[in-house]
Every structure is written in C-alpha cells, then in structure tokens.
C-alpha positions as CSV (number, residue, x, y, z in Angstrom):
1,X,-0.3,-72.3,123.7
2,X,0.0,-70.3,120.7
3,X,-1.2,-72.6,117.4
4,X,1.5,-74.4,115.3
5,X,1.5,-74.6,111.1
6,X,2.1,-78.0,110.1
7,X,3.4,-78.4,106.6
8,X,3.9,-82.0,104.8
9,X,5.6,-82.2,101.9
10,X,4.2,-85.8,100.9
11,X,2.7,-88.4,102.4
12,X,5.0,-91.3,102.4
13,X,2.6,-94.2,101.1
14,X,0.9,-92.5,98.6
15,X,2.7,-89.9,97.7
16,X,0.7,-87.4,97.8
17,X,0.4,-83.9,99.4
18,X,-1.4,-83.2,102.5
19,X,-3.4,-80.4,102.6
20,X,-1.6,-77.8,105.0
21,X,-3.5,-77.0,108.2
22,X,-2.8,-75.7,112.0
23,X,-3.4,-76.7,114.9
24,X,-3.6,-75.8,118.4
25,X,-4.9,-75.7,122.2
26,X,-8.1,-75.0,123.3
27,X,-7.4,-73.0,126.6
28,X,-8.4,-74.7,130.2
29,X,-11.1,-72.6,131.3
30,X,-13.2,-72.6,128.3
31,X,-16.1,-74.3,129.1
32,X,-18.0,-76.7,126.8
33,X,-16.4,-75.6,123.5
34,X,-18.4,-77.1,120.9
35,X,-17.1,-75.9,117.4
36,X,-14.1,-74.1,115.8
37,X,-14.5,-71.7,113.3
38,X,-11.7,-70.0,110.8
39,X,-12.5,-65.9,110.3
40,X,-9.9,-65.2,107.1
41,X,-9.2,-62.0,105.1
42,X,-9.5,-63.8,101.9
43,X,-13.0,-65.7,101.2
44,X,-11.7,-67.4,98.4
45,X,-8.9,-69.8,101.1
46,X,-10.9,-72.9,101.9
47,X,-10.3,-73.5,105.3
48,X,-12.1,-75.4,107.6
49,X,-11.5,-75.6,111.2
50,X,-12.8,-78.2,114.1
51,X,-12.5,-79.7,117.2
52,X,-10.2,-83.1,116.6
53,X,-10.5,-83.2,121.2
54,X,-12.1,-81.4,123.4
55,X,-8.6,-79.7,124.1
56,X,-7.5,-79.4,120.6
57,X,-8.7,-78.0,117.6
58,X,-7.4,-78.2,113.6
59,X,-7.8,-76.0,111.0
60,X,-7.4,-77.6,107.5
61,X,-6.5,-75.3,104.1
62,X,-4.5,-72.5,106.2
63,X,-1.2,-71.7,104.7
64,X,1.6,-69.9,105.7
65,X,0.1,-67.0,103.9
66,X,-3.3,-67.5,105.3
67,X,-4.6,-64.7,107.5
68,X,-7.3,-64.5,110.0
69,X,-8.5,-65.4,113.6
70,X,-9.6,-69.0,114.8
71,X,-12.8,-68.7,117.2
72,X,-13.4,-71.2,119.3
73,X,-16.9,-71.0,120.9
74,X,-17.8,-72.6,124.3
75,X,-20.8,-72.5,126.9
76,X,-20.5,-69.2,128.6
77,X,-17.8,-67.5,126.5
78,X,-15.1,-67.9,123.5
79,X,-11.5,-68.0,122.7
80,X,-9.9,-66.6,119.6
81,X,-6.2,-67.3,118.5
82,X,-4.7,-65.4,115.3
83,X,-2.6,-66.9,112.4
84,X,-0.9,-64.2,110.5
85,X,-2.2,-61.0,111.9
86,X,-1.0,-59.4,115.2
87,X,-3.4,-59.8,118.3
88,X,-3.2,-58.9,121.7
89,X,-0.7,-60.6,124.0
90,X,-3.7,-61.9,125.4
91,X,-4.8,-63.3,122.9
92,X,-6.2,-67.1,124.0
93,X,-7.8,-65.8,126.8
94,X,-11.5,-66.9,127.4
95,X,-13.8,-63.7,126.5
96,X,-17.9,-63.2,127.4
97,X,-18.4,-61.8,124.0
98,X,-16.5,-61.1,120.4
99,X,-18.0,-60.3,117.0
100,X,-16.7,-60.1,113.4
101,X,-17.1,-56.3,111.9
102,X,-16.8,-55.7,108.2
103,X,-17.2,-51.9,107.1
104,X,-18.5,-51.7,103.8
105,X,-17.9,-49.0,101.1
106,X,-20.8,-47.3,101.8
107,X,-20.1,-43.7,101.0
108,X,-16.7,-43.5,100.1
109,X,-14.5,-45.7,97.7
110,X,-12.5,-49.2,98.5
111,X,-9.4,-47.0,98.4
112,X,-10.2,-45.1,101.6
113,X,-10.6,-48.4,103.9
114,X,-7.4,-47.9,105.1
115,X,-6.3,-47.1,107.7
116,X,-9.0,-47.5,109.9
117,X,-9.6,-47.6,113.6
118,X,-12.0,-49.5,115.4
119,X,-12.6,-49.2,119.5
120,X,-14.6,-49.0,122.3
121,X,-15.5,-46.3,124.3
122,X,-18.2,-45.4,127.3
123,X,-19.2,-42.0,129.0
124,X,-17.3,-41.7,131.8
125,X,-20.3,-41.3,134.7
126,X,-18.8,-39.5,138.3
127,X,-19.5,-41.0,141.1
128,X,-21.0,-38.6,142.8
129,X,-23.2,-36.6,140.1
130,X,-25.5,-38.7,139.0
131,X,-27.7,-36.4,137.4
132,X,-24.7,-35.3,134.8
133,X,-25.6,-35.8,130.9
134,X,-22.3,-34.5,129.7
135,X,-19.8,-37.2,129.9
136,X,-15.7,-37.5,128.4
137,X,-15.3,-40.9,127.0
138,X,-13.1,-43.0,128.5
139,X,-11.6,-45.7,126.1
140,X,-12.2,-49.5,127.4
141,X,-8.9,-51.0,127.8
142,X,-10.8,-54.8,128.4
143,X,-11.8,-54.9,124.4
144,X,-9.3,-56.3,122.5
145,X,-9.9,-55.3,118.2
146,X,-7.6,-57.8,115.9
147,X,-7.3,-56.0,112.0
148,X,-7.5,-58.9,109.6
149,X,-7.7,-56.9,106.7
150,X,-9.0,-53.5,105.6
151,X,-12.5,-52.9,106.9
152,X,-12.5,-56.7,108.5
153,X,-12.1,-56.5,112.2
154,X,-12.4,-59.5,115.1
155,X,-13.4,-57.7,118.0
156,X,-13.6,-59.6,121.6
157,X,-14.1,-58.5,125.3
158,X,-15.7,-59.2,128.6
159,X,-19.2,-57.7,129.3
160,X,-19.2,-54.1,128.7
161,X,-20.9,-50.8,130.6
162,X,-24.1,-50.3,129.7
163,X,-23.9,-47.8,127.9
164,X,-20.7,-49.0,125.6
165,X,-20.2,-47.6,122.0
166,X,-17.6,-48.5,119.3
167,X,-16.3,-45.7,117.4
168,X,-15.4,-46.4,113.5
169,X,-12.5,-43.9,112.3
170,X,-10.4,-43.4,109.6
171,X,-8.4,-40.6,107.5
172,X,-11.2,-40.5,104.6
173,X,-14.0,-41.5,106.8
174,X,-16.5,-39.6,108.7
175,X,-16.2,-41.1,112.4
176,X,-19.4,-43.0,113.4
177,X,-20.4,-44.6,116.9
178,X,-23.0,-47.3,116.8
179,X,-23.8,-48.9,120.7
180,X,-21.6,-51.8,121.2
181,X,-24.8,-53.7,122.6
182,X,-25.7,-54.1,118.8
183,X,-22.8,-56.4,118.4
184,X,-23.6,-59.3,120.6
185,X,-27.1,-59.5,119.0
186,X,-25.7,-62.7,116.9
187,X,-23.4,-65.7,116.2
188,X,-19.8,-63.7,116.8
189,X,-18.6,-65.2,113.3
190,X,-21.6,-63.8,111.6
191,X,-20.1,-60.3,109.9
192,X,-21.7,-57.1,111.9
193,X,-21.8,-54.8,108.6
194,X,-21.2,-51.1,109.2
195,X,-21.5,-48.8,106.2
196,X,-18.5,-46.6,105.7
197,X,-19.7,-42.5,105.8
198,X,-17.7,-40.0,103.8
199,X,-16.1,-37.3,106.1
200,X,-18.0,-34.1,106.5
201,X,-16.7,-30.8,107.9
202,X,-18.7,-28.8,110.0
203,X,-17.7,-24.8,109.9
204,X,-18.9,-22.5,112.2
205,X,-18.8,-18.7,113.7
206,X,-18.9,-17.2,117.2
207,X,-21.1,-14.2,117.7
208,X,-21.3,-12.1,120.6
209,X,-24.9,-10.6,121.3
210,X,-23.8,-7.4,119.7
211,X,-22.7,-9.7,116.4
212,X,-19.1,-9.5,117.2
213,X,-16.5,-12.0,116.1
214,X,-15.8,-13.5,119.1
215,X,-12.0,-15.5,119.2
216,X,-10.4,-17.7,121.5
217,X,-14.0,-19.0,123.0
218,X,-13.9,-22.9,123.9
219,X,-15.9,-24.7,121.7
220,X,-17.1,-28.2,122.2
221,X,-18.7,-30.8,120.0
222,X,-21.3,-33.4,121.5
223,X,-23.0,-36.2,120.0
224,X,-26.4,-38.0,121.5
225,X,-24.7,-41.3,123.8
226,X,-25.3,-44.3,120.9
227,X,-27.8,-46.6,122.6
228,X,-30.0,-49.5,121.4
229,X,-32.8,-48.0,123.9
230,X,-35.6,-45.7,123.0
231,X,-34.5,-42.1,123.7
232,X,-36.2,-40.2,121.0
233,X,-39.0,-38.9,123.7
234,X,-36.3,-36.8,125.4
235,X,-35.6,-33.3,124.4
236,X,-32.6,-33.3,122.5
237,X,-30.4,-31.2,124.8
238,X,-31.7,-33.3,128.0
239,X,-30.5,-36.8,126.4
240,X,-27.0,-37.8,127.5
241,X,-24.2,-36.7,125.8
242,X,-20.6,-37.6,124.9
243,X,-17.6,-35.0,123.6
244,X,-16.4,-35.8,120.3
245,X,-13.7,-33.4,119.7
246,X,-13.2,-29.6,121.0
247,X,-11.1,-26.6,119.6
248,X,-11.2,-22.6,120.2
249,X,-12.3,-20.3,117.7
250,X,-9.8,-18.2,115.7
251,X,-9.4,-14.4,115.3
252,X,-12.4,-13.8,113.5
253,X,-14.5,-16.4,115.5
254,X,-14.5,-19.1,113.2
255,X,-13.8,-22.7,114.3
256,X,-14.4,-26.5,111.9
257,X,-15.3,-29.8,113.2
258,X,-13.6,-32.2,110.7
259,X,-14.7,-35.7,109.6
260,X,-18.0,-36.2,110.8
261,X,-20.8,-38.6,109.4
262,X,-24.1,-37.4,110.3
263,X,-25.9,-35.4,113.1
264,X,-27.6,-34.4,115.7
265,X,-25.0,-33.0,117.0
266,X,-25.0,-30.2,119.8
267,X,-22.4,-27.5,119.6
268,X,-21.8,-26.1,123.1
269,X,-19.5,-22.7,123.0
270,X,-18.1,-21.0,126.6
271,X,-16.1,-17.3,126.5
272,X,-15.3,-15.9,129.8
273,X,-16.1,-12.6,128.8
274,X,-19.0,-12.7,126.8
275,X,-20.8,-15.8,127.9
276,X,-22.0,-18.9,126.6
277,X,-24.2,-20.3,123.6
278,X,-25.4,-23.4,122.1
279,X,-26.4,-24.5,118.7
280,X,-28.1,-28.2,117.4
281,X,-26.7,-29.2,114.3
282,X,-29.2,-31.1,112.5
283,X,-27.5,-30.6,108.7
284,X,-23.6,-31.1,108.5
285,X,-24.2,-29.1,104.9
286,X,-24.7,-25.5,105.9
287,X,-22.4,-23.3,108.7
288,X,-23.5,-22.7,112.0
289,X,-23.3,-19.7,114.2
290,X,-23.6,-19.8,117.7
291,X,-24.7,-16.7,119.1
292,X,-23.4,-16.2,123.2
293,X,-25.7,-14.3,125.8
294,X,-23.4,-12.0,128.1
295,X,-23.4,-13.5,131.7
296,X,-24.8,-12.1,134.4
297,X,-21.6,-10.5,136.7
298,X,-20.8,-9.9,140.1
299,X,-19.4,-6.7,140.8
300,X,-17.6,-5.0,144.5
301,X,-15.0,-3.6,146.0
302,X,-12.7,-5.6,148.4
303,X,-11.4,-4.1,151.5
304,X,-8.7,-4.6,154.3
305,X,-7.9,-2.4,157.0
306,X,-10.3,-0.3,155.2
307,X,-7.6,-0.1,152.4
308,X,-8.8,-1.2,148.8
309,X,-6.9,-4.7,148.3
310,X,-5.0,-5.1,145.4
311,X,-4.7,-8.4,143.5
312,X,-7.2,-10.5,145.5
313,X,-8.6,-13.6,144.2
314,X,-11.8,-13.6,143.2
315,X,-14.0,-16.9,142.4
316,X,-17.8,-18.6,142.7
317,X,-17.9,-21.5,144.5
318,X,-21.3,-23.5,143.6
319,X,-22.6,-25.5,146.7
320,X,-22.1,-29.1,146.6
321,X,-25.7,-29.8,146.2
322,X,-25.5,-27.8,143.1
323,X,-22.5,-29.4,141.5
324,X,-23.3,-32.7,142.3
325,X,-27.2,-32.1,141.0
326,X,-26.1,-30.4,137.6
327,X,-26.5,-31.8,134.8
328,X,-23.8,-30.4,133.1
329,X,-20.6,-29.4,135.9
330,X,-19.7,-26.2,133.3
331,X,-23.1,-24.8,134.7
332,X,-22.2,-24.5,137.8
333,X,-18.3,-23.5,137.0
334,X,-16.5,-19.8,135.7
335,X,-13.2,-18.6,135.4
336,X,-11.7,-16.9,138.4
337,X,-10.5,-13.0,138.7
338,X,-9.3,-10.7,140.5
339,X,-9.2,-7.0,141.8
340,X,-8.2,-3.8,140.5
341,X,-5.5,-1.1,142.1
342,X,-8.7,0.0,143.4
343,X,-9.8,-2.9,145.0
344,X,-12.8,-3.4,142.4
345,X,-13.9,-6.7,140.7
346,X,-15.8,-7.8,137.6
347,X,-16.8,-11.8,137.8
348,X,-18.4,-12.9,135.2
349,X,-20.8,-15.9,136.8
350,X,-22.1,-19.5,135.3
351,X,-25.8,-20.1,134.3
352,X,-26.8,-21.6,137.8
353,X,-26.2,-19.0,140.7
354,X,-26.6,-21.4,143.6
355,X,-23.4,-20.7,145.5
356,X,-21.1,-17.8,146.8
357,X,-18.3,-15.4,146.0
358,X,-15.0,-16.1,147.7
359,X,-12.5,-13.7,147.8
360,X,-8.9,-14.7,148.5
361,X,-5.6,-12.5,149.8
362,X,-2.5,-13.4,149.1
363,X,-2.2,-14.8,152.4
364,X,-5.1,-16.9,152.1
365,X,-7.3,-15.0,154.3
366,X,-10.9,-15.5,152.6
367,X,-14.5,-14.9,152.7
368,X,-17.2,-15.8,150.7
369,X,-20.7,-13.6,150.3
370,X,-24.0,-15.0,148.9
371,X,-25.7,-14.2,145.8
372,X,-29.3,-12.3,145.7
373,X,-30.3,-11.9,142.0
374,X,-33.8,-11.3,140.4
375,X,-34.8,-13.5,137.2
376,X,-33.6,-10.5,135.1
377,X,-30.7,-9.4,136.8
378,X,-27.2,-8.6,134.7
379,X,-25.5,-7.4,137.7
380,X,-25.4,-8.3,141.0
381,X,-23.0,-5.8,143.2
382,X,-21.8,-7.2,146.6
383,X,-21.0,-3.4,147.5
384,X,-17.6,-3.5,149.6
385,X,-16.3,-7.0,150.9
386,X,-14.6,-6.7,154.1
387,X,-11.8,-9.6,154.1
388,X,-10.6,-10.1,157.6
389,X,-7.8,-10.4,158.6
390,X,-6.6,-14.8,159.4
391,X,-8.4,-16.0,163.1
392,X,-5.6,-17.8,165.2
393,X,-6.5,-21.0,166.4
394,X,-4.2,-22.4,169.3
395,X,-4.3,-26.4,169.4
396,X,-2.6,-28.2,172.6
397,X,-1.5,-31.8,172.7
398,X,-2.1,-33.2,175.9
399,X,-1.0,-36.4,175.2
400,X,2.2,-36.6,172.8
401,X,4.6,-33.8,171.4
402,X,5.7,-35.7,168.7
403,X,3.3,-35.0,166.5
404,X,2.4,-32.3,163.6
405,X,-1.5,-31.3,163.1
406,X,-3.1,-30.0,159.9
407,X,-6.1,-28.9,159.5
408,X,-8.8,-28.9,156.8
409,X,-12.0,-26.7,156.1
410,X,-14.1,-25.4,156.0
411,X,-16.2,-28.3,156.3
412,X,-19.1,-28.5,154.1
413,X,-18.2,-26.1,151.4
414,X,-16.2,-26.7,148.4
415,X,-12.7,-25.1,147.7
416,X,-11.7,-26.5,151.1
417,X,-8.1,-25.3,152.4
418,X,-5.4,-27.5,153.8
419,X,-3.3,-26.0,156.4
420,X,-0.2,-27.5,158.5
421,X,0.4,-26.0,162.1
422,X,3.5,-24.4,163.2
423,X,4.7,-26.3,166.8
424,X,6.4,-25.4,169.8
425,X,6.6,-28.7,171.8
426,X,2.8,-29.7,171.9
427,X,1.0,-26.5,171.4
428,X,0.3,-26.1,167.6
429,X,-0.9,-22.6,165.9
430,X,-3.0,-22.2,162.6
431,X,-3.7,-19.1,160.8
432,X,-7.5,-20.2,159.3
433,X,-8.3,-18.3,156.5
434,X,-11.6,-18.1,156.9
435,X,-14.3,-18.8,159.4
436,X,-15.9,-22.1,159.9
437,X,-15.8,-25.8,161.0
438,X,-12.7,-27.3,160.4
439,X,-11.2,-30.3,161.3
440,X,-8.1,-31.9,162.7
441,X,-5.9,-34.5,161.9
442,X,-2.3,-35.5,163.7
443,X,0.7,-37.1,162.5
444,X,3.2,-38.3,164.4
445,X,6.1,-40.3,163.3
446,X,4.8,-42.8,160.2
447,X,1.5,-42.8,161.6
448,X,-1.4,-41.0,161.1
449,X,-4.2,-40.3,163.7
450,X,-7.6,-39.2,164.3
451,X,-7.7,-36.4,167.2
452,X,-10.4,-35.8,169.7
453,X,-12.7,-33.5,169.0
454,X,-12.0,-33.5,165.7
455,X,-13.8,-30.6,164.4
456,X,-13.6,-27.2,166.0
457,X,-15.6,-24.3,165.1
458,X,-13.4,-21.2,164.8
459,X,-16.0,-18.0,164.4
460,X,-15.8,-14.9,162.8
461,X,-15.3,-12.5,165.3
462,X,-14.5,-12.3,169.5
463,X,-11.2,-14.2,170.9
464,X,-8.8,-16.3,169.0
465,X,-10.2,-20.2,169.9
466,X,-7.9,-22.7,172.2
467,X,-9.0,-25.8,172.3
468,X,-6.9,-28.8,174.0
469,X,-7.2,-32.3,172.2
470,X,-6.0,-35.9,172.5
471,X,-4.9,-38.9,170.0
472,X,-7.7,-41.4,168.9
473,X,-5.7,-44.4,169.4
C-alpha cells in the first residue's frame, strides 16, 4: 500500500494546526521491523518517522513538498517507500540490503552533480571457462537506485554476486567503480560518501612494429574488478578484469578514452593484420602508445581435384581445452580468411597456437591441419591442403519413415556443422563435410528422438558408410 499525506487544517478543540505527516503500511513479509527512519533531500525538514503498530508506520514534519525515502528496517531485511521522488514499481518490497550514497564535491564543483548515474554492475563469469580474467559487465537488474536529489541516492537490493561493483557516472564526472560489498558495511541510513573525480581523457596512438600509424585496430579499455579483497600480490595483468569502454583507432592511429578518474588501467589493442599489443596506464596525464607485435601466420595452398581452390574459407579453430582454459577467449581467437585465384592463403594466428586450421569450400566440404611451430617461429606453412571432396553417409530407418534425421559433428571439436538429410521413404543421405564422429538425431512429426547408435564414425577415405538405425523410444 503506497503511503498517504495527511494534511489538517486545524484541530477542532484547540484550534491549532497539526503538524503535517504521512503515513503508511509496513509490508507482510517484513520480519520484526523495529524502527522507521525518513532519508530527505533537505536536512533542514524536521521529520521524524516511527512505528505507531507493528503494521503501520508515521512520519511527522513531511509536507507535500517534502522529498525523500522512508526505510523501514526489520530482522533479516528492509522496506523502503518514496514520498516525492520516483522509485521503482517495486518499490515496498522487502530487500536483503539498501544503503544511502551521497557523492561529495570532491574534485569538481556543486554545479556538475547533475546528472548523475548510479548502478550496479558484475563481471559476467561463463560457465564453462573458469579460468577467464577478462569479463563484459553485465548490469544487475535486482538493484533498485531511488535519486533523492543531486549526489543523494537510496540504493536497495537482494544479496549481490560476489564480485558486485557500483559504478558512479556523470557528464562532468570521471566514472568510478568502488565494490558494492563496501556498502552493506553499516546502518543503510548512515550516508556511504563517495568523492566526486573530475573527468580525465586518456589519448593514445597505435604503432605497428615498424612505427607505423596503425587505423581501424580494436581498442579496449580494462579496469582491475573493484573488490574489498587483497589482490595487490597479483601481477597486474593476471588480476581479473572488467571492459569499461572500447573504440577503434582513427586514420592516423589515434584513439581517446574520455571521463575517467584514476588508473590502473590496462589498454588491450587487436589488428588483424599487424597483431596485438598492450599498454598499463598508470598516469591518466601523459599519452600512451601501444606498440603491436606482428602475428605469427599460417601460410598454404589449397587444393581440389588437384586444381587451386578459389575462395575457400580459411580459419583456426582453438581446441576446447584451450578455449575453455584461457584466460582471456581473444587469445585463443583470429579473424578468418580466405584464398587467393591461386589457391594460396595468409592467416594471421592468435597468441596461443593450440588448435588447427580448417579450410572450408563453398560447399562445406572441410578439413582441418595441425599446427607445428618452434618458439621463434613467424611462419608456419602447411604446404598444399588437399580438401576432399564431401563423404556420403547413407542412414536407413528400420523402424518408421516418417521421420527427418540431422546430423551434427564432428564431435569433439569446435565449429561443429549441422546438417539435415535428404529422404526417400526411410533411407536418408548426408553429404558430411568433413571426416569424423558425428551424431544422429531424428524427428518425426512434433517429436523429437534419440536414434540407436547414435554416433557413427564416417572416415576419411575407403567406401561411403551405411549404417541402419532405430528410434530410442
């Protein structure tokens, strides 16, 4: 129940006014509340708020002008309702934590607390590559931030990750993160104070090795995860990270980070062309440039029919042990190319070489070949790669011919190919691209079945397989 203003005019006896107040519900599931407290813009309104029931509190001296946020605090959690300021729509509901945050003029002037943003953010970890210290944020839609005023924010939620930071922005501010853990250290009506930063710009150059300007590289800005833990042990570019902003450098490879506070910060710079380089920014005062070292490239020729093949993809795939182990997935990742009128190939290759080449026709006939490199190697040449021409795999139904079959593979590598068969009552064809173990998966009407066996090996060379399977029902 949203609160209600009450406003006397006199009291009939005395004739006197009553002092204007509000009043309103404290919700259901808030256990144990045990005080009310009034969070205003202006210091100078004299309102105090309490508990009249254990279901109802009232807050004496607001007006209709007053503006703020009435907390009410209970056992396990709190409640907040706002009086002249927007809130959430769910505002009311019970929350594990809230805090008041007041940003102070710190750096900059009372005239450039406008504007500003407050939120909550946490590195968003995949599920699978748990050894990753370069994480997007993801914004945490659970925290709810109510503006009272300029640089006074209530800001409420359920338990946060771990690793949780709020993030302080503005049009004259310098954008700060602190860890949000540092808020619930304290009564949540006791003002967290965060000094406002003025707004730096970091400006920068990309060089090749040669000292070219290099332009259109993708740039990427990173800033140490905030955390209340002690990480200063670490080496600086081991500690986990999270993306503040990226941009590409311009013609004559310059690039600006605007509105920043304060460093570390690591500068992280990929071209696909002249490689990759990294800078730590430990003074926001003085330009950077980030010098690339070249990559290390594969080089071939592809063949078919022994006839150079024109236009044929060319790509690394990194095994899944290495992507899933990397600390950073752009290690393990490059931009794709492809062949020449002559059949020939340049591809320029990540840091970490554990994985293959795969070479792709336009009919998606494929092969991959395995890299052999020394530590000091700046070419590795595959020589000519033989893509074959598509194994037919023949599939018979026994038991149903209403049914389609698709197949995936090949099974454990990445880029795996889907593929749907083409029927003839219930024998089903497939045209795999490439050799392997791939594995089979049948449709028939709305439903979808598992087929036994399920995984056939198709090899490289000798007679097209046939194999004859049967729904898993």
């Amino acid at each position: 129940m949203s609160p209600t203003t009450i406003f006397m005019a006199a009291l009939v006896a005395f004739g006197q006014h009553e002092v204007a107040h509000t009043v309103g519900t404290v919700p259901a599931s808030l256990m144990a509340p045990s005080r009310a407290v009034w969070i205003g813009a202006d210091p100078a309104d004299a309102v105090v708020c309490s508990l009249t029931t254990a279901s109802q509190w009232r807050c004496d001296g607001a007006s209709d002008t007053s503006r703020g946020v009435v907390l009410i605090v209970g056992a396990e959690g709190l409640a907040y309702m706002s009086v002249g300021v927007p809130a959430d729509a769910s505002a009311g509901a019970v929350k594990k934590w809230g805090r008041l945050v007041v940003v102070t003029e710190g750096g900059v002037s009372t005239e450039d607390l406008r504007n500003l943003t407050l939120s909550v953010w946490a590195p968003e970890r995949p599920q699978h590559r748990s050894q990753t210290n370069r994480f997007v944020p993801t914004r945490d839609s659970g925290v709810e931030v109510v503006r009272i005023t300029n640089g006074m924010f209530w800001i409420a939620g359920d338990a946060p990750a771990a690793d949780a930071f709020v993030r302080l922005e503005g049009p004259a501010l310098g954008s700060q993160e602190l860890a949000a853990a540092a808020l619930m250290d304290g009564p949540p009506e006791a003002p967290y104070y965060i000094q406002a930063a003025a707004p730096v710009t970091l400006d920068g150059r990309v060089k090749s090795s040669r000292g070219e300007d290099v332009a259109e590289a993708e740039i990427e800005l990173y800033a140490p995860v905030p955390t209340s833990g002690d990480l200063l042990s670490e080496p600086f570019a081991a500690r986990p990270m999270v993306r503040l902003a990226t941009t590409r450098s311009g013609k004559n490879g310059d690039f600006a980070f605007e509105r920043l506070a304060s460093g570390p910060l690591l500068v992280a710079v990929i071209h696909p062309t002249f490689g990759r380089g990294t800078a730590i920014i430990t003074s926001l005062g003085e330009p950077v440039a980030v010098r690339l070292v070249p990559p290390v490239v594969a080089t071939g020729r592809v063949i078919r029919g022994q006839v150079p093949l024109v236009g044929a993809k060319v790509r690394f795939v990194p095994t899944q042990a290495a992507l899933m182990g990397s600390r950073d997935p752009k290690d393990v990742l490059a931009e794709e190319g492809t062949s020449g009128s002559d059949g020939r190939f340049t591809l320029p290759l990540p840091p970490l070489l554990t994985g293959e080449v795969q070479v792709v026709a336009a009919d998606g006939a494929s092969v991959r070949v395995g890299l052999t490199a020394s530590a000091s190697s700046s070419e590795i040449s595959l020589g000519d790669v033989v893509l074959p021409d598509p194994r037919r795999l023949t599939v018979r139904l026994v038991d149903s011919a209403a049914c389609t079959l698709s197949a995936v593979g090949p099974l454990g590598t990445l880029g795996l190919t889907m593929l749907r068969a083409t029927s003839a009552g219930n024998v089903h064809w497939f045209d795999i691209p490439e050799s392997g173990r791939w594995a089979l998966n049948a449709e028939c009407g709305a439903k979808s079945y598992a087929v036994e066996p399920m995984v056939v090996d198709v090899p490289s060379t000798g007679p097209d397989p046939v194999i004859d399977v049967r729904l898993v029902k």
